[in-house]
Structure formats: C-alpha cells, structure tokens
N, C-alpha and C positions, 0 to 999 in steps of 0.2 A: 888749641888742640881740638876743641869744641866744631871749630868752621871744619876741619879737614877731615874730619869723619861725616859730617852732615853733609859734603862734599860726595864721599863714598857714598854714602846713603844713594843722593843724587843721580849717582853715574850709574849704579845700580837698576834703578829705575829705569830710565834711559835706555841703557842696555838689553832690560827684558821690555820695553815698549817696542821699539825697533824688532826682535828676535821672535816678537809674536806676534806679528802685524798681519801673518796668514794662516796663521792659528787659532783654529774655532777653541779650543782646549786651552789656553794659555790664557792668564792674568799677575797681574801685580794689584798687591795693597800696600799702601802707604797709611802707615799711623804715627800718631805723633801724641804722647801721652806727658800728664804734670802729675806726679804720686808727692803726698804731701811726705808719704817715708816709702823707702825702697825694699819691700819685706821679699825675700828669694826661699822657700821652703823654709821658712819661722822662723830663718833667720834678718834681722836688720841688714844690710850692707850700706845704706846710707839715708841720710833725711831726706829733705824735699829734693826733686828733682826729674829734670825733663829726660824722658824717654823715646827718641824716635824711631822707625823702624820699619823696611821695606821688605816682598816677601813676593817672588813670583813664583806661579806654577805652570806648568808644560805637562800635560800628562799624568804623569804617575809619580813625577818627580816637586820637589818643592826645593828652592834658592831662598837661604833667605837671610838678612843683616838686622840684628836687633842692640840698640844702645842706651848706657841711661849715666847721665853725665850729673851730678850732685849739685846743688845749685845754694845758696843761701850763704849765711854766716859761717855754718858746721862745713860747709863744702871741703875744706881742706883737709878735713879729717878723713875725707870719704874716697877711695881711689873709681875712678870712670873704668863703665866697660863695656867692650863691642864682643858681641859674641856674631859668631860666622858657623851657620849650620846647613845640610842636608838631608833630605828624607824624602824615600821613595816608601809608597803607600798603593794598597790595592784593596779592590774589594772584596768579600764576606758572603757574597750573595746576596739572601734577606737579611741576615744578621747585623754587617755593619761593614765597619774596613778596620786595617790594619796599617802599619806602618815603623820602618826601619829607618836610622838613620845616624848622626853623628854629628855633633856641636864641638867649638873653637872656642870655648872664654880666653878673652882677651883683655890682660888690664892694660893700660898703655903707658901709663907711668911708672911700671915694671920692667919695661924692654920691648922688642919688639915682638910684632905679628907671631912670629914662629918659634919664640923663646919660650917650648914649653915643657913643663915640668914642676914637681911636686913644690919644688921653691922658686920657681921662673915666672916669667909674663901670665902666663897661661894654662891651661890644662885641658885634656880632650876629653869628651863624656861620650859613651854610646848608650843608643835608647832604642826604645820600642814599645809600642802603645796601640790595644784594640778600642775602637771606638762599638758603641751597641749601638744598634736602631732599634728603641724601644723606649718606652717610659720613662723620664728623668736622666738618657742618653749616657747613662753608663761608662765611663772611661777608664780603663787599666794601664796604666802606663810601670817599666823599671829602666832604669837608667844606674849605668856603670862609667865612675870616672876613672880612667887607666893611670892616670898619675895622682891621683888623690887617694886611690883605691878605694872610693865608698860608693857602694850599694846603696841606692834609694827607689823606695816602690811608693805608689801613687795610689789612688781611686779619686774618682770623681764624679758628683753627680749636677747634673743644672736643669733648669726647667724655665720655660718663658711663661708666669702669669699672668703677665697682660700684654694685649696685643690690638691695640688702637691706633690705626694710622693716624699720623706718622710715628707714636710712641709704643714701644714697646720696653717692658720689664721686667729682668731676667735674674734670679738667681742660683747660685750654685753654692755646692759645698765639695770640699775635700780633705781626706786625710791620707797622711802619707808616714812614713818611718825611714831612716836613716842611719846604716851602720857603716860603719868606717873602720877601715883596718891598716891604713898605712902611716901619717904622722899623726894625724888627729884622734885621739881616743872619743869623740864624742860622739856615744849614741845617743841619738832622743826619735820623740814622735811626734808630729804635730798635727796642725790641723786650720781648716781657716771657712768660715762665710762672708758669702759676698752677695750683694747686688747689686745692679746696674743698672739705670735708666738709659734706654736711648731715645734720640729724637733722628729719624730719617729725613735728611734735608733734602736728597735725591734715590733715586733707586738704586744708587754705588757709592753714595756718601754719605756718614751720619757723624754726629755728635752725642756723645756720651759721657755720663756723670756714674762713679761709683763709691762705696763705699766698704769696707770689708773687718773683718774682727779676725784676729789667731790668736792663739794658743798654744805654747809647744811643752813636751814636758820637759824641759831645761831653761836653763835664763838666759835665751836666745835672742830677745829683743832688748832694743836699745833704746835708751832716752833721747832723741838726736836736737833736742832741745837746748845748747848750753854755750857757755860761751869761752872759744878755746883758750884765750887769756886768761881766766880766773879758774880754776881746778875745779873750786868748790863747789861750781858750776855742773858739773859731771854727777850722775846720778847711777845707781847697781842699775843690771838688766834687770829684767823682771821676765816673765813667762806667758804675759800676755801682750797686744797691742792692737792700735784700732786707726786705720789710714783710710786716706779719702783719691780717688785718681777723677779727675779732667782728661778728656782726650778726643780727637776725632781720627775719621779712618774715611779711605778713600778705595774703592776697586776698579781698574781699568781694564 
C-alpha cells in the first residue's frame, strides 16, 4: 500500500516539473518527514511514523499531496493517510497574504479515494487563513469539515532565533479550539510548541531536526507505546505529550 502512494507522490512531482518548465512563478517541494508520534490538532492519530509529501505552486494557486503511513510494532493499530488539497492565495499589500482553499482526508484502508463521508474513507474540510508581515508572523487560520461538521480555529505564532549559515532555528507556537456538532460530541482546546533546527545543505535543500510539546484540554493523546498482544500493555490517554520529527525537504 505504502509503494503505490509513494508512487503518487512521484508522478506528482514529475507532472508539475514538466508543467513548469517555462514558468518563472512555479515550484514543487518534496518533503519527507519520520515523527516519532503522529499528533493532528492534539489529537494522536498514530506512533511512529514516515511522512512524505509533495506540493507545487503556479501562481496564486498551490497542488498539493501529503501522507503519513504508521510504521512500528503499534502500526496496525493506526490507519494510513493521504490527504489531497488545494489553495489559492493572494496578497495583502504591506500586511501579508491570504488564502482559500479545500483538503481530501483520505484513509485507504476505509475504501476508496472518493468514499466520503461522516462514516466513509474520507471527509472534505474547507479552510482559510491570513498570514501577517510582521513580528513573530502571525497566522489566523478556520477550517470547516462538511462531513464531520466541526469547526476548528487556529493562531500561530513563529520566529527564526538563530540564523547562521548554514543553521538556522526556529520556533513556534500555537493554539487552536475545536467544536464539533455533528457525530462527535467532543469539544476541547489545545495547543502545542515547537522547534526546529535546520542545517541548509543547498540553497533549495535542507535537513531538519524537531521537537515539540502539546497540551489539550481533553485526554486527547495516546500512549502509542504497547504491545498489541498483551492489553495490559495499553495505557489511559492523558492531556499532554511530547514528540520528536526528522526530515528533509527539497524546492525545484
């Protein structure tokens, strides 16, 4: 299952390398990320596991496929997913930019591509998000899922403190809240810091090390530590947790 999405990933790339070959405006980034836990707005959705992910832009417009497949002992506990989005985005003037657009969660071991719905493959989110030009770069995002029916709003703040070629280190923070009105009763709030060292191997490719802490107010996170033969193995969520991500990234 693993090769035939990484396959996608692939043809993807390919497709917008070719489609922007005379385009001063167009790029793709390829990333490819190892999270020792999979945490998606405070929530777990799975332990350790490889993330890869391609993303072109043309203009005003952004393509892009992002996936994180569960990897370990606990793997089978944890369902794989491709998400397929779009977002058209403009500028602010001095201020910053903005951006529109629409995401595809896709699990695959649910059915397929387009089986979606509140108990199906998948589900569709619409979102929208201003970025600031300004001090600690400010970001507002809210996103609406149409078959999950929840409501979730964002902020974000990040800052680069050090900036030593070829290293630079960057941290952020955010918090966000979550209300849901359609099967899920579960409101919470949560929240998470991070930083990230990078090392710039070229001037369109680096390697990066992170680490991050959350928090949510609900027992959102999972122990992804156990072993699926023994129960006893299994521990409560809790309300906090603290993960580590490897990755590199690539712009053409």
């Amino acid at each position: 299952m693993i090769y035939r999405y990484l396959a996608l990933l692939s043809g993807l790339a390919l497709f917008s390398q070719s489609g922007s070959a005379t385009a001063d405006d167009a790029s793709i980034t390829i990333t490819a990320d190892y999270v020792s836990e999979y945490v998606f707005r405070g929530v777990t959705l799975a332990g350790e596991a490889i993330q890869p992910a391609v993303e072109a832009n043309y203009g005003p417009w952004t393509l892009g496929v992002w996936s994180s497949f569960a990897i370990g002992g606990e793997s089978e506990a944890f369902a794989d997913e491709i998400d397929f989005y779009i977002g058209y985005g403009w500028e602010l003037g001095d201020i910053g930019a903005g951006e529109v657009g629409a995401t595809l969660y896709h699990f695959p071991q649910s059915g397929g591509v387009f089986d979606v719905g509140a108990a199906e493959a998948g589900t569709v989110e619409l979102f929208g998000s201003l970025d600031f030009d300004m001090f600690l770069a400010p970001n507002l995002s809210a996103f609406y899922d149409i078959h999950l029916e929840t409501v979730t709003l964002e902020a974000t703040l990040s800052q680069t403190i050090l900036n030593i070629d070829p290293f630079s280190l960057e941290v952020s923070a955010n918090v966000g809240g979550v209300e849901a009105s359609g099967q899920s009763s579960l409101d919470y709030a949560y929240g998470k810091l991070s930083t990230t060292l990078y090392l710039d191997v070229t001037d369109k490719a680096a390697i990066y090390a992170g680490a991050s802490y959350g928090a949510s107010s609900a027992d959102t996170f999972l122990d992804t530590n156990f072993d699926l033969s023994d129960p006893d193995t299994l521990s409560d969520p809790t309300d906090q947790s603290t993960w580590f991500t490897f990755g590199l990234s690539s712009t053409f």
